[in-house]
DODREN-224478 format. One record per atom (N, C-alpha, C, O, CB): residue in three letters; atom name; x, y, z. Coordinates in nm, 3 decimals. Glycine has a CB too. Layout:
residues N
+------+------+---------+---------+---------+
| rest | atom |       u |       v |       w |
+------+------+---------+---------+---------+
|  ALA |   CA |       X |       Y |       Z |
...
+------+------+---------+---------+---------+
end
This chain:
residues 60
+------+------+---------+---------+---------+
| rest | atom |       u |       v |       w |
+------+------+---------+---------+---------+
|  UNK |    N |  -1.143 |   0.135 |  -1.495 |
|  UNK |   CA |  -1.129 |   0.196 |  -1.364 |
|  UNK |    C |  -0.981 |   0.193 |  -1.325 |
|  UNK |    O |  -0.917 |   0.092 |  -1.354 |
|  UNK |   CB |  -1.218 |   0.122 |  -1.258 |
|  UNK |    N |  -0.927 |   0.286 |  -1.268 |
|  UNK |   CA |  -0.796 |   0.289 |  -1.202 |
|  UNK |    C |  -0.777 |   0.282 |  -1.090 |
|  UNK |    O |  -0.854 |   0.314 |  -1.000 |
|  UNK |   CB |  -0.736 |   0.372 |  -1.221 |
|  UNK |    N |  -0.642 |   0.229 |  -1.079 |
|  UNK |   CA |  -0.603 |   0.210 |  -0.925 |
|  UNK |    C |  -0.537 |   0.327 |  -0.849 |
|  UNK |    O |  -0.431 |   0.387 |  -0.864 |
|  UNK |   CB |  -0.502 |   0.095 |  -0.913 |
|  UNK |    N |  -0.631 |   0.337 |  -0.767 |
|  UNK |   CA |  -0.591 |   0.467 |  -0.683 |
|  UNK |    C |  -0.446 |   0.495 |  -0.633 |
|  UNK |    O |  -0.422 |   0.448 |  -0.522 |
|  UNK |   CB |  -0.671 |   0.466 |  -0.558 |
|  UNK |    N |  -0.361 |   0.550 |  -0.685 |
|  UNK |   CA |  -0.243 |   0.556 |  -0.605 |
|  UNK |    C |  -0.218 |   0.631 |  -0.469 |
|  UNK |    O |  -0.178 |   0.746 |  -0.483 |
|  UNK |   CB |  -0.159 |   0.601 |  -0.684 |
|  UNK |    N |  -0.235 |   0.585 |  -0.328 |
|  UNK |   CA |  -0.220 |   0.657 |  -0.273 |
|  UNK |    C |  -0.062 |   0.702 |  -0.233 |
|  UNK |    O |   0.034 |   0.631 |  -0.265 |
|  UNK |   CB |  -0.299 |   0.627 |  -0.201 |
|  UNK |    N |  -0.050 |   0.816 |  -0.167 |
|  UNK |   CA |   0.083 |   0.888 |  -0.113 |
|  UNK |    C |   0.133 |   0.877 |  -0.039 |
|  UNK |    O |   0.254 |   0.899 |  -0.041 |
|  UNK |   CB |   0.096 |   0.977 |  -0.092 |
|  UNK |    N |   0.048 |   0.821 |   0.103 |
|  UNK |   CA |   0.108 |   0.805 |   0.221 |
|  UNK |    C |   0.047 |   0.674 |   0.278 |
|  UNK |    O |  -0.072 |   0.644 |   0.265 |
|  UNK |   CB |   0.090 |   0.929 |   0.308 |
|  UNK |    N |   0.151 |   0.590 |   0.349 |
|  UNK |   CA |   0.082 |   0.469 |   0.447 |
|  UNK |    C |  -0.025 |   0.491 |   0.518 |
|  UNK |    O |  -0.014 |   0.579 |   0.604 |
|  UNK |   CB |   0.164 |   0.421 |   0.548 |
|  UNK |    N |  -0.133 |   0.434 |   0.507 |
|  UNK |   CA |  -0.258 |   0.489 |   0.597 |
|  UNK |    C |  -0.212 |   0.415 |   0.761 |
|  UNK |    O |  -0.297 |   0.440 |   0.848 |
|  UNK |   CB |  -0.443 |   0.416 |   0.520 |
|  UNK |    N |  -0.116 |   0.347 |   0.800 |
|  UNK |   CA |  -0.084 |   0.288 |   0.923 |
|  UNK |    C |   0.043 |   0.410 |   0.975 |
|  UNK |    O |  -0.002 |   0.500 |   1.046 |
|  UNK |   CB |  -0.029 |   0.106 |   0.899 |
|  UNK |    N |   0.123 |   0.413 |   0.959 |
|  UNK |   CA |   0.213 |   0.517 |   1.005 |
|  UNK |    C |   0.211 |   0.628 |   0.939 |
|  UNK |    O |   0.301 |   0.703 |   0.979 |
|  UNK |   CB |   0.334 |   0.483 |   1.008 |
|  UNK |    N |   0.112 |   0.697 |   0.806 |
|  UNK |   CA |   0.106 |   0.829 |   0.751 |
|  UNK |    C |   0.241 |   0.867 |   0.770 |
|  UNK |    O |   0.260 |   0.988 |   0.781 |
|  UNK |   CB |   0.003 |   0.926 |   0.813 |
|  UNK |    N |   0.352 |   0.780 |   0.777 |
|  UNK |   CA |   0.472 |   0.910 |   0.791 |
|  UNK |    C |   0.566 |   0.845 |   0.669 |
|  UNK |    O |   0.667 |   0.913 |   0.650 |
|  UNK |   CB |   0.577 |   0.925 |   0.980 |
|  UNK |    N |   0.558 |   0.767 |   0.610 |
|  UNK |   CA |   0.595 |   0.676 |   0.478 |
|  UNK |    C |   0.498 |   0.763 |   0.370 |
|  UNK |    O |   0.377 |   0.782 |   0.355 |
|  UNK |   CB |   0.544 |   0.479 |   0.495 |
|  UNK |    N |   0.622 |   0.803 |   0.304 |
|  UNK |   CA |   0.585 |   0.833 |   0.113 |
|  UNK |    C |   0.599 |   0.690 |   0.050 |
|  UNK |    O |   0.699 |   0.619 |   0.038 |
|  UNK |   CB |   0.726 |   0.956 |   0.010 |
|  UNK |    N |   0.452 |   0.667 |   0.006 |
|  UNK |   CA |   0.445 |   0.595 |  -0.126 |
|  UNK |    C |   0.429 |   0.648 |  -0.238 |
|  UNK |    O |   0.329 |   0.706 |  -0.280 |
|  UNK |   CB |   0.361 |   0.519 |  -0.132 |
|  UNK |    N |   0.579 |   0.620 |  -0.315 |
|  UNK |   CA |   0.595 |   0.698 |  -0.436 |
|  UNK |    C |   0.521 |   0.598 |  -0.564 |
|  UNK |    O |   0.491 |   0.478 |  -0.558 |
|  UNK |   CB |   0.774 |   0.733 |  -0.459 |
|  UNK |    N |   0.511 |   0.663 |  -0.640 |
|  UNK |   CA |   0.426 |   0.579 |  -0.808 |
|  UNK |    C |   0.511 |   0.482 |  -0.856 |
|  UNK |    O |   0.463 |   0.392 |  -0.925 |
|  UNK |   CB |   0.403 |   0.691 |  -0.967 |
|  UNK |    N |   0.650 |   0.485 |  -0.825 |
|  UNK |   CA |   0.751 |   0.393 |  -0.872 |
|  UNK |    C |   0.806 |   0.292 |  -0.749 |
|  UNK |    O |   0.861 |   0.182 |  -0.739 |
|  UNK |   CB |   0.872 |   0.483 |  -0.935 |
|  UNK |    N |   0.762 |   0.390 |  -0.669 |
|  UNK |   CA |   0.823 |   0.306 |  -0.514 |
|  UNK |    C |   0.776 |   0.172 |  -0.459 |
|  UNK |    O |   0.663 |   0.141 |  -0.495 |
|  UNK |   CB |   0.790 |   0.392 |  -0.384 |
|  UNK |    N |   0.841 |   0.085 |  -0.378 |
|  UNK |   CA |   0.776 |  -0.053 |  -0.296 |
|  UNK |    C |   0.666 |   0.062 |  -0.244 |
|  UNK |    O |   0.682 |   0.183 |  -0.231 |
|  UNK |   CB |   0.895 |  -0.160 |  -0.144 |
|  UNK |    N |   0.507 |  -0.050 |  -0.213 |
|  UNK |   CA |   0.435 |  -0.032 |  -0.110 |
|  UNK |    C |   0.333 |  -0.140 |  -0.159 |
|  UNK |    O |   0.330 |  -0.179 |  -0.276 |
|  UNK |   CB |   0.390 |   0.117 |  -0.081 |
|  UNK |    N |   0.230 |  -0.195 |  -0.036 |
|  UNK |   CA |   0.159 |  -0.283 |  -0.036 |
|  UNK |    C |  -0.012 |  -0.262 |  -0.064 |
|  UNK |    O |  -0.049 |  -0.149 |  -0.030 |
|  UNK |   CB |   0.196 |  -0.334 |   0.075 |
|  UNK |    N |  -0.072 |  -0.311 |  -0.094 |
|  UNK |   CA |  -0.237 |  -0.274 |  -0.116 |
|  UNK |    C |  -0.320 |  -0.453 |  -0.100 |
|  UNK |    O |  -0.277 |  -0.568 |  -0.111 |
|  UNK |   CB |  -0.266 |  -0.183 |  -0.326 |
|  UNK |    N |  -0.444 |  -0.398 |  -0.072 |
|  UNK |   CA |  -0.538 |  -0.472 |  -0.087 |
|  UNK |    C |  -0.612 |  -0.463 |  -0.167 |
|  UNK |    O |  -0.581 |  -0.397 |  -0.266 |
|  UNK |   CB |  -0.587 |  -0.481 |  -0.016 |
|  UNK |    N |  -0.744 |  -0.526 |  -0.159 |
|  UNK |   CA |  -0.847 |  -0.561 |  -0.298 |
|  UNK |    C |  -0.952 |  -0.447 |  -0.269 |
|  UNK |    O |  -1.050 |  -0.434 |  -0.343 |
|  UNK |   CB |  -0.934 |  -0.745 |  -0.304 |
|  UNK |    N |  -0.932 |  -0.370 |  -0.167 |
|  UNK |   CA |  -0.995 |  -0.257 |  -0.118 |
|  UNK |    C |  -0.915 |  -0.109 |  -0.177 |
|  UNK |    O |  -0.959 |   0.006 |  -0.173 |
|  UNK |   CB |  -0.993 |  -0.274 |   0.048 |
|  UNK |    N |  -0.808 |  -0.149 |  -0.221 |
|  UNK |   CA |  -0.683 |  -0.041 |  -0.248 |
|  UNK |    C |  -0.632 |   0.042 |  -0.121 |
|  UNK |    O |  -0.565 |   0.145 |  -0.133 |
|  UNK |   CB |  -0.734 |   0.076 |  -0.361 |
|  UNK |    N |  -0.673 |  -0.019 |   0.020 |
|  UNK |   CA |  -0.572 |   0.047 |   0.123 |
|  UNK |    C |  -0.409 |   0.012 |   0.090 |
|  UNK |    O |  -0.358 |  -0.067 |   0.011 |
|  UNK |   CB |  -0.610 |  -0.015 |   0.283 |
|  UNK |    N |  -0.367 |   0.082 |   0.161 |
|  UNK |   CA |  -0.195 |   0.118 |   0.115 |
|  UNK |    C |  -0.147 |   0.145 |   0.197 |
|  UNK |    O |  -0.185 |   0.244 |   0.260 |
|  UNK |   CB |  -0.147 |   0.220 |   0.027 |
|  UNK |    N |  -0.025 |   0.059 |   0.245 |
|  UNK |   CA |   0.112 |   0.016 |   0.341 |
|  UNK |    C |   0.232 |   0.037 |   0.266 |
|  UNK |    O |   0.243 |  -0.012 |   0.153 |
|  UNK |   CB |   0.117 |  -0.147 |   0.389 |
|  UNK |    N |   0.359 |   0.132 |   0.340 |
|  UNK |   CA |   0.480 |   0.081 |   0.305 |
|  UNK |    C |   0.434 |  -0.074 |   0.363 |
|  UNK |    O |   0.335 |  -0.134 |   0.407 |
|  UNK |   CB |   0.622 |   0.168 |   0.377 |
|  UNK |    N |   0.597 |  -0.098 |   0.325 |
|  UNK |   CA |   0.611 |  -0.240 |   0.346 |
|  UNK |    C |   0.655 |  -0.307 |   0.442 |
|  UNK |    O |   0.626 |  -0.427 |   0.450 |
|  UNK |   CB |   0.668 |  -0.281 |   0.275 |
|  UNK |    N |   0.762 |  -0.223 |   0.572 |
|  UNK |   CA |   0.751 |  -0.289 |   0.703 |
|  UNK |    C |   0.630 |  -0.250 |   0.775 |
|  UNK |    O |   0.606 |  -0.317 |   0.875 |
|  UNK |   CB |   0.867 |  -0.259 |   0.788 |
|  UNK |    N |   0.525 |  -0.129 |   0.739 |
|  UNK |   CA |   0.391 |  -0.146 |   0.809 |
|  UNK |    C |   0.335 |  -0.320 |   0.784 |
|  UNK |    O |   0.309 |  -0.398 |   0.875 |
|  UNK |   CB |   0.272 |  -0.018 |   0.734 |
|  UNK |    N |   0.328 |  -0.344 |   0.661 |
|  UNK |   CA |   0.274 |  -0.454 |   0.589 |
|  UNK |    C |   0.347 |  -0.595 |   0.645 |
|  UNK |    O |   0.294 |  -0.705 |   0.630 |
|  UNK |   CB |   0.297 |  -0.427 |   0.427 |
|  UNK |    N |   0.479 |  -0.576 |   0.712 |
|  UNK |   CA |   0.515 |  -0.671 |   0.774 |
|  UNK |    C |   0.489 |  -0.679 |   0.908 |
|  UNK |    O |   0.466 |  -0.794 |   0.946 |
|  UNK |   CB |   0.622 |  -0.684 |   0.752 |
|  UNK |    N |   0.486 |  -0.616 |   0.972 |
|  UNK |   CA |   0.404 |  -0.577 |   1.058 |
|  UNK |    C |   0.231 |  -0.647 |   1.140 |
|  UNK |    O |   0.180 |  -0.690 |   1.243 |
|  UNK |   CB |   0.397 |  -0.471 |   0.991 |
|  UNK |    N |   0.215 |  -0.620 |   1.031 |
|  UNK |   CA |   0.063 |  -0.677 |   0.971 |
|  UNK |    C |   0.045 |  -0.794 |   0.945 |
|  UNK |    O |  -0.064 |  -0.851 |   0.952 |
|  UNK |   CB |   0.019 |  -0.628 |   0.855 |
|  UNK |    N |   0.191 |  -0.863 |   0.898 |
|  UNK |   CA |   0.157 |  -0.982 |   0.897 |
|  UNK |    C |   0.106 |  -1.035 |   0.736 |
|  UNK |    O |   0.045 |  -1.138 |   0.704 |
|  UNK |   CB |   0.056 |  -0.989 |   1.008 |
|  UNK |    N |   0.144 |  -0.949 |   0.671 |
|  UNK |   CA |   0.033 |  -0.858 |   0.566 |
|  UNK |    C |  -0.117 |  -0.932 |   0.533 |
|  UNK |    O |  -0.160 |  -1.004 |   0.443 |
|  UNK |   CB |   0.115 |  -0.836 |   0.396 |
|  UNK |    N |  -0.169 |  -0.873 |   0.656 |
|  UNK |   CA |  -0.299 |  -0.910 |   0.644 |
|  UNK |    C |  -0.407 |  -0.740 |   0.669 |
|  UNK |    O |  -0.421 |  -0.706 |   0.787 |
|  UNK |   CB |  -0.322 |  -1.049 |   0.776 |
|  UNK |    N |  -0.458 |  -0.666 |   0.582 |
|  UNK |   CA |  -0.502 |  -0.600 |   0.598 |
|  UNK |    C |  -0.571 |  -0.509 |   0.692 |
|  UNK |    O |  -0.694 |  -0.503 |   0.681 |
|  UNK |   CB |  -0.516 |  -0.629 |   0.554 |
|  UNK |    N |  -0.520 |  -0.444 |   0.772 |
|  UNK |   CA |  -0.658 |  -0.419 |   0.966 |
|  UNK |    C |  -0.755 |  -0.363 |   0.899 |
|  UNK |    O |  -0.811 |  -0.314 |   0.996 |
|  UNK |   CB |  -0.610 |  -0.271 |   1.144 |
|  UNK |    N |  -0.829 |  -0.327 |   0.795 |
|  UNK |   CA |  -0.948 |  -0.243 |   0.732 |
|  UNK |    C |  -1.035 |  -0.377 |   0.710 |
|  UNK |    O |  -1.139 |  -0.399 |   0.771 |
|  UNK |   CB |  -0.907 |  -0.139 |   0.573 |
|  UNK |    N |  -0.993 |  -0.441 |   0.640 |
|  UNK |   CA |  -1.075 |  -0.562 |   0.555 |
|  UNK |    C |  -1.014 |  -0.694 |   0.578 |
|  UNK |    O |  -1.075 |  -0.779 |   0.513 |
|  UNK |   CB |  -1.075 |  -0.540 |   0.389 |
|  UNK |    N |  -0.934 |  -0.735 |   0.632 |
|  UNK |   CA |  -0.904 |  -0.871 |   0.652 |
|  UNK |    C |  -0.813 |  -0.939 |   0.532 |
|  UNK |    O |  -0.753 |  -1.046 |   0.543 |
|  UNK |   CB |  -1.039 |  -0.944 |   0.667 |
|  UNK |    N |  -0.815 |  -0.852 |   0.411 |
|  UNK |   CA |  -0.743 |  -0.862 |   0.299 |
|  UNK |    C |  -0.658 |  -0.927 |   0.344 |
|  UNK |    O |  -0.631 |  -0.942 |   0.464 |
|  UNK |   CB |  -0.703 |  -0.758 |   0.233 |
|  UNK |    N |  -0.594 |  -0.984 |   0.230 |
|  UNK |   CA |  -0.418 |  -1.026 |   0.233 |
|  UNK |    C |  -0.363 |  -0.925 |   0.113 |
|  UNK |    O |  -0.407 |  -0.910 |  -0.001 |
|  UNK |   CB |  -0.377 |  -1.230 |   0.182 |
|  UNK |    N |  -0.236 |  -0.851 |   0.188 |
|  UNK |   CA |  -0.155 |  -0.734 |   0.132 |
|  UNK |    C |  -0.051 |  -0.804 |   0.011 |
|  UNK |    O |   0.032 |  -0.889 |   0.042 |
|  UNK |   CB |  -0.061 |  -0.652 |   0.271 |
|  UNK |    N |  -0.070 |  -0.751 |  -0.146 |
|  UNK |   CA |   0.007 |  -0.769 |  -0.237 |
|  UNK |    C |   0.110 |  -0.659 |  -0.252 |
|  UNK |    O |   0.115 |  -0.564 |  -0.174 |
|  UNK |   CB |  -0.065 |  -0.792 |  -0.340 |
|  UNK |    N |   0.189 |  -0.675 |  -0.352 |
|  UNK |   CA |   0.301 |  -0.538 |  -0.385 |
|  UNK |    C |   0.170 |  -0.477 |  -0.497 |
|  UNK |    O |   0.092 |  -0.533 |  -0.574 |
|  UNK |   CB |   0.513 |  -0.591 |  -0.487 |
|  UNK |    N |   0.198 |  -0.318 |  -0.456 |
|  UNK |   CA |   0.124 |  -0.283 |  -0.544 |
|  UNK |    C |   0.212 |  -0.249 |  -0.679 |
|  UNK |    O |   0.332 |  -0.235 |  -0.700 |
|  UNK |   CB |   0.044 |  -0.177 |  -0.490 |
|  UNK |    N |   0.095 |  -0.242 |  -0.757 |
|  UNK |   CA |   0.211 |  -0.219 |  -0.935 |
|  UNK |    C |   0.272 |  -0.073 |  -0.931 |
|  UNK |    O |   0.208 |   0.017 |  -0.877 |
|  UNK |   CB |   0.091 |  -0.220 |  -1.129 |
|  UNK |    N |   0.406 |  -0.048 |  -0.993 |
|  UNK |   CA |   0.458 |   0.041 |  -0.963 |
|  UNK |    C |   0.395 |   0.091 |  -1.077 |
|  UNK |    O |   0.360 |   0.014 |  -1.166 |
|  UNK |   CB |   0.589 |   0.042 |  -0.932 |
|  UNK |    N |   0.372 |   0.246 |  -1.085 |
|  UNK |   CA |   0.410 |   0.338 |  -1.238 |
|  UNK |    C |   0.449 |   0.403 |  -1.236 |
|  UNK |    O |   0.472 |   0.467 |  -1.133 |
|  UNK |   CB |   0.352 |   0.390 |  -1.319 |
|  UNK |    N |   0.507 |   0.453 |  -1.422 |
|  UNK |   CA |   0.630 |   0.530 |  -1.392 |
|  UNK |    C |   0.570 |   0.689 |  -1.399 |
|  UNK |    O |   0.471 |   0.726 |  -1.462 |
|  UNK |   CB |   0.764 |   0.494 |  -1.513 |
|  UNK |    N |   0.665 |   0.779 |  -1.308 |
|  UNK |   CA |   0.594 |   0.901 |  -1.239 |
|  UNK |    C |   0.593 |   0.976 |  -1.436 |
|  UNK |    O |   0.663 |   0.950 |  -1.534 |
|  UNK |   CB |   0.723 |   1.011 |  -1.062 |
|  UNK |    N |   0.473 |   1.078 |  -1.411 |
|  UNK |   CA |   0.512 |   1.180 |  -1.573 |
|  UNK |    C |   0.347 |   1.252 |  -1.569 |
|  UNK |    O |   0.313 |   1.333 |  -1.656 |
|  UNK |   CB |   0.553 |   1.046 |  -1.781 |
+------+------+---------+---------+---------+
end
């Protein structure tokens, strides 16, 4: 199964999360840049998660 990459911060939608770029996820695969995620406290508002760096890949 793969990890969903999403594109945009689901908290401010105005942040590109690029495939290579910083951004944060949970065990749910929601997705934060990373001052949303500080913000947050990085504690997830969907699931209560605690927010990791997600793995970068390289774009192709």
């Amino acid at each position: 199964m793969a990890l969903e990459m999403r594109e945009r911060c689901e908290r401010c939608d105005t942040a590109v999360l690029g495939p290579d770029g910083p951004a944060l996820i949970c065990s749910y695969e929601c997705s934060f840049c990373v001052p949303c995620g500080d913000a947050m406290e990085g504690v997830c508002p969907n699931c209560g998660g605690e927010l990791v760096r997600r793995p970068r890949r390289v774009a192709g």
